[in-house]
N, C-alpha and C positions, 0 to 999 in steps of 0.2 A: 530562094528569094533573098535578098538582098537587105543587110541591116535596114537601110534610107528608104527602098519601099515599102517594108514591113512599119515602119513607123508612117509613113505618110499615109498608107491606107487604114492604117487603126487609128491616127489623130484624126482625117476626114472623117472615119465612119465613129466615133465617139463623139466631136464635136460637131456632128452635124445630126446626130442622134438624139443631145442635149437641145440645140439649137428649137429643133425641131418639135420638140415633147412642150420648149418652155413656149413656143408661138404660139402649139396649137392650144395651151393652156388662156391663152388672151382669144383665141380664136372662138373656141367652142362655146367661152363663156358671153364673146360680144355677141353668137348667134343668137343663144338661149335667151340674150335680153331684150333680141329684136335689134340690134345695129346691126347697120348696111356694113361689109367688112368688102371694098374693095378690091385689096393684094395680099395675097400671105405668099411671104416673098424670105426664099434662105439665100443670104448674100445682103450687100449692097452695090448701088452703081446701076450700070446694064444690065437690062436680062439678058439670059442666055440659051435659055428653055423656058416651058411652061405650059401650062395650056388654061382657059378661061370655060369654066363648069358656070352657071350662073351670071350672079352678079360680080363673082370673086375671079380673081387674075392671079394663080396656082406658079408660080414663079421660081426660078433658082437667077441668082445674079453674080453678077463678075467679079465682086469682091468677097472671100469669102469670112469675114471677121464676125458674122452674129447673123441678124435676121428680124423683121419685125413684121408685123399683124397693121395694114391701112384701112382703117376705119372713115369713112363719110366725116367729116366735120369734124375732127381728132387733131387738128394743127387750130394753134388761136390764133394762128395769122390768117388762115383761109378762111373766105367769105361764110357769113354764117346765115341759115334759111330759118324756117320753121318745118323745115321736116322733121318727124318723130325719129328716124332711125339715124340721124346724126348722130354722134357720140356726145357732145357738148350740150347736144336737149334733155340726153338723159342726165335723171336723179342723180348726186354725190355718192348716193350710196349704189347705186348701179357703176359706174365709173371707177370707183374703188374696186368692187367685184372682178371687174376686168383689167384692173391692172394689177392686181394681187394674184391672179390666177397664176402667171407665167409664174414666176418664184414657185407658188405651191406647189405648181405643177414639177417642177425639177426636188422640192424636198422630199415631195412623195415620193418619186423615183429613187431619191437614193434610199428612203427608207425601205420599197419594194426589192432594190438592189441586194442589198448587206441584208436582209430578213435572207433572201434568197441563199445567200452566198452563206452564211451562219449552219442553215439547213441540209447544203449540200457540203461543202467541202472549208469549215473554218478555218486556216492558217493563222498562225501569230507568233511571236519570238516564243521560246520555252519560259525565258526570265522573268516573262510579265507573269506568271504564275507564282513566282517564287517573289520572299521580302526581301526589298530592296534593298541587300547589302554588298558594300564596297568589296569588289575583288582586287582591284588593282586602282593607284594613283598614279599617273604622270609623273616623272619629274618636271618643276618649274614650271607645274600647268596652277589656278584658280585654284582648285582642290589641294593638290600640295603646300599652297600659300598658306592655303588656310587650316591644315593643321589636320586635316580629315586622315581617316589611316586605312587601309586594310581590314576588312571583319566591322566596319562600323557600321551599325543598320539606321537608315535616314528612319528615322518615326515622322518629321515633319518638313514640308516646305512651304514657304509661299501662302504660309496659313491653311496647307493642305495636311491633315492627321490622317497618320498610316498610308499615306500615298503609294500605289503603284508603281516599280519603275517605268512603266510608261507616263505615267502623269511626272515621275521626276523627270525624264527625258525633255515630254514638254516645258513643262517650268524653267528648264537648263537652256534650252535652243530660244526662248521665247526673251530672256536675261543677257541680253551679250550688252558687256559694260555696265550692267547695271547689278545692286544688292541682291542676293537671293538669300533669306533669312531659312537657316536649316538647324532641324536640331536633328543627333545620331545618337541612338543606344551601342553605346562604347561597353563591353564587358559588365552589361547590368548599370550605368549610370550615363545620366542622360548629359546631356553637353551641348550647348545653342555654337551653332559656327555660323559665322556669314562669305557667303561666297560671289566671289566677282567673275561668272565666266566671262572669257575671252570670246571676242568675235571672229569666227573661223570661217576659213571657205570663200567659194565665191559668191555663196546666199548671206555669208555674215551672220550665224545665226550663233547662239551661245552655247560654247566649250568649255565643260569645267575642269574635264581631266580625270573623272573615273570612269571606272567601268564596271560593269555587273558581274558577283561573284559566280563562278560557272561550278557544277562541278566537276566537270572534266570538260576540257579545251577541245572537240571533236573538230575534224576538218569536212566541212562541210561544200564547200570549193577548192577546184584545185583550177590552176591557170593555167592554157597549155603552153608549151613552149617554157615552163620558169622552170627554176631548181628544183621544185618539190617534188614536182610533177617527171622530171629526167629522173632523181633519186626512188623514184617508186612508192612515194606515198602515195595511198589512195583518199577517196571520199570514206570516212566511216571512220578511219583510224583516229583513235584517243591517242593525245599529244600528253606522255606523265611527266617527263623532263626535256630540257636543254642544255645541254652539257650536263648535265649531272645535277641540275636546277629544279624542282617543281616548279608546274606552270600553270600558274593560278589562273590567268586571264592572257589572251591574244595579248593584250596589248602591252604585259610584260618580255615577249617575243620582240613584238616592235619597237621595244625602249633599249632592249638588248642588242637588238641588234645595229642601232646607233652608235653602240660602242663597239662592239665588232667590226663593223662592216662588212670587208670581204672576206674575215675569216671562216674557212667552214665548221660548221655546229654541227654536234652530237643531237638528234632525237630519238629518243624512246617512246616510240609507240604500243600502244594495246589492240590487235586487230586480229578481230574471231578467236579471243581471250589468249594470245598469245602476245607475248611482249616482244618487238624486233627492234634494232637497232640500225639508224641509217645515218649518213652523212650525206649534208646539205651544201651548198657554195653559193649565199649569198648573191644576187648580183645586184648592182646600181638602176633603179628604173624609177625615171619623173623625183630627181631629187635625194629619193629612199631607196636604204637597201632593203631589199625583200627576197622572197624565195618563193610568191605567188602560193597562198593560200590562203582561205578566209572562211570563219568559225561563227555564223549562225545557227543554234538550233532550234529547230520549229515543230511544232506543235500542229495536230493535226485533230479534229472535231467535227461532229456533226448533231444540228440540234434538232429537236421537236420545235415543231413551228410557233405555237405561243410563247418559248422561250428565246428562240430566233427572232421575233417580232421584239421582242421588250429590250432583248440586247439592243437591235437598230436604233429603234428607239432613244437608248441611253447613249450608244457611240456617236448617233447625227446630231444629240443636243450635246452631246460633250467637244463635238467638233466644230458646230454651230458657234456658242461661246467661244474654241478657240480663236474664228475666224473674226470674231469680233474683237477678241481680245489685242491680236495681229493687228487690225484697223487701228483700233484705240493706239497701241504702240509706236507704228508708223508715226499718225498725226503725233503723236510725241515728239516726235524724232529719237524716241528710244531704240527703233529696231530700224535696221537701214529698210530702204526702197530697195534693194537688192534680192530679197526675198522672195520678193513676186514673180510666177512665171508665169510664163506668157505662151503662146502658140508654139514657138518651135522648144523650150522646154516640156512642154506639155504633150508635143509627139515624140520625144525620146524614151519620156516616160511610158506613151502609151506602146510605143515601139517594144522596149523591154517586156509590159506585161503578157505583151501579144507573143510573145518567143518564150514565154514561161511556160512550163505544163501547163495543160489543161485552162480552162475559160473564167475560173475563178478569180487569178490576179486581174483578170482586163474589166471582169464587172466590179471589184472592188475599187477599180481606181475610176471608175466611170460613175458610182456613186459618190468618191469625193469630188470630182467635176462636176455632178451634178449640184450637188450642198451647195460647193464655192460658188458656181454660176446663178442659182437660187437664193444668197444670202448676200452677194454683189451685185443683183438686181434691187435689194431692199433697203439697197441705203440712200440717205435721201438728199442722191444727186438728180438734178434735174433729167429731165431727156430721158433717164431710167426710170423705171417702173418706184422704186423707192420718193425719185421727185415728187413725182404724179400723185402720189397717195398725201407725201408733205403740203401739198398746195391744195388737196383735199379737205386735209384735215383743216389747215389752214383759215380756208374756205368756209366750213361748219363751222368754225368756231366765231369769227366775224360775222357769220352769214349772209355774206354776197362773195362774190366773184372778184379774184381779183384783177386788175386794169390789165389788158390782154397786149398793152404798152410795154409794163414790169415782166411779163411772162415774155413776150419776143425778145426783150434785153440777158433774162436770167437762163433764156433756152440756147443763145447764141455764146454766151458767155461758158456756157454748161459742155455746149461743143465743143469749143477750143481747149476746154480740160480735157473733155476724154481724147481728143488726139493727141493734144502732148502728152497724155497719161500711156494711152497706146503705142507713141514713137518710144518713151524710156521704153516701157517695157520689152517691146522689141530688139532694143537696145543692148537694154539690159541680157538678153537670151543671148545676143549676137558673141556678146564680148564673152558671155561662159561656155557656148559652144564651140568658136573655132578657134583652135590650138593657139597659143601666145597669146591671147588678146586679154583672156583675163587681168591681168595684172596691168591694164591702162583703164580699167575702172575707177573714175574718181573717188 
């Protein structure tokens, strides 16, 4: 099967998976209160299929970008009766219930997801284990500017004490252009650095220029067709020198060989406790010289369920915060609109999980779709689930209703954001996915 189909059938069947959980979450709960529920309809536009069980119209439609739940008397521009099972007859606090469902219903799923995934097969870098200390510096990267060295352990960032390299990650990617106040246990004495990551990539997110100390550099990919892979390196092999160099981190490789280029390299490998010696050649690929190989090593777990449940738990509200944090930033203007993926980012991803071993990458990344899609229904733009609850709240607090004149102007107005919010994005996907484009990103 085919890179472009394997992605296209894991982004349909993950995003219409999500779609589907978070409708029926508005659905189940307008039954239970007694509202007439119309359409539950995945898609917008035309139908296309469907069939009519009841009173409800079981729908897929021609567009496929979301999905929504059509409730009796749920638009305040259409005529309003005294029927009980309208949606607008019922209670505030009814109305809330049901439009809080859909989010619920998606955060639950990821938190069912990642319990699951924890329980069966948990993956993660090895170095989130280990404290956070520098392996390697850049040259000429933020980090280098700033003075950080080799062997220095980050104690704090961001007002985070004893942080995780994964929480430094975050903090780092979350900072492009901006302060990140760190302090590093230098040889038993503490030292405040402030660091300015770069904005890297075509997401623009913040690069400071270190790396996590390893303690041995293992080849954990090889490329086919590159040098490494011609020279007879394998997967498994420990990388102790180049040229004659310890090699503390990958990316002291990758800075080396910027000065090299096409010269070939000496490595010493340790494989099945035998040390061999090979020669490499360089070649030019996208810019960089490389020899096609790459050095993650990962970690592999499995939990008891009440331990699996409290992890989810803590990762979905640790991800939750970041996703607000990310909003917050945007409306800054601290962190680019670049960031954002959108549908055809979102199936390359799922494309890849789906070609990984085994079923665990595809629900791991199907519970951060869910989060993201549960936590961007809650904010409180009109037309979304988030609106709706704001003009609730709204609503209680005044206690009347507000002019259903203010609400046609704030819902039409609320339209035209999310399409042009939907065209960037799109957009934005366009120009990082097909070859040369990126770099006419304003």
């Amino acid at each position: 099967m085919s890179d472009f189909l394997t992605s296209l059938i894991a982004v349909v069947a993950v995003l219409g998976f999500m779609i589907l959980i978070h409708e029926f979450g508005h659905y189940a709960v307008a039954k239970w209160l007694g509202v007439r529920v119309e359409q539950f309809a995945i898609g917008f536009g035309t139908r296309l299929i469907g069939f009519r069980k009841g009173e409800t119209d079981y729908r897929i439609n021609a567009i496929p970008l979301g999905g929504y739940v059509k409730m009796s008397g749920e638009n305040p521009m259409d005529q309003r009766t005294d029927d009980p099972r309208e949606f607008l007859n019922h209670s505030r606090w009814h109305r809330f219930l049901i439009a809080i469902a859909g989010p619920a219903m998606n955060i639950l799923l990821a938190i069912i997801l990642l319990t699951t995934v924890y329980m069966v097969h948990y993956e993660y870098p090895a170095v989130y284990d280990q404290a956070p200390v520098i392996g390697w510096v850049i040259k000429d990267t933020a980090a280098a500017k700033a003075g950080l060295q080799p062997g220095d352990r980050i104690t704090r960032v961001d007002g985070v004490q004893n942080p995780t390299w994964e929480q430094v990650e975050l903090k780092e990617a979350l900072s492009p252009g901006q302060q990140l106040d760190l302090q590093v246990d230098r040889d038993g004495k503490l030292i405040d650095k402030t660091v300015v990551p770069e904005p890297a990539g075509v997401d623009q997110i913040g690069f400071a220029g270190w790396t996590p100390k390893e303690q041995t550099v293992v080849i954990t990919d090889l490329v086919e067709g590159m040098p490494a892979e011609k020279a007879g390196l394998k997967e498994g092999d420990k990388i102790l020198t180049m040229d004659g160099k310890p090699v503390p981190a990958l990316a002291f490789m990758i800075e080396a060989l910027k000065v090299s280029k096409d010269k070939p390299i000496t490595l010493t490998v340790l494989r099945e406790g035998q040390e061999k010696t090979v020669t490499v050649q360089p070649v030019l690929y996208d810019k960089s010289y490389r020899i096609g190989i790459g050095s993650m090593q990962m970690k592999v777990k499995t939990m008891p369920f009440a331990d699996a449940f409290k992890l989810s738990l803590h990762e979905n509200r640790q991800n939750a915060l970041l996703i607000l944090e990310l909003v917050k930033k945007m409306a800054q203007r601290k962190i680019s609109m670049k960031s954002i993926e959108g549908p055809i980012r979102i199936g390359q991803a799922a494309g890849e999980a789906a070609r990984r071993k085994g079923w665990t990458p595809l629900m791991s990344l199907t519970a951060a779709i869910s989060l993201n899609l549960g936590i961007f229904n809650l904010l409180p733009i009109p037309i979304l689930d988030g609106g709706v609850i704001l003009f609730l709240l709204i609503e209680g607090i005044m206690r009347r209703d507000i002019s259903l004149n203010i609400k046609e102007r704030v819902y039409q107005a609320a339209f035209v954001f999310l399409v042009l919010f939907a065209v960037m994005v799109i957009y934005n996907d366009l120009m990082k996915t097909i070859p040369g484009l990126a770099d006419k990103l304003p």
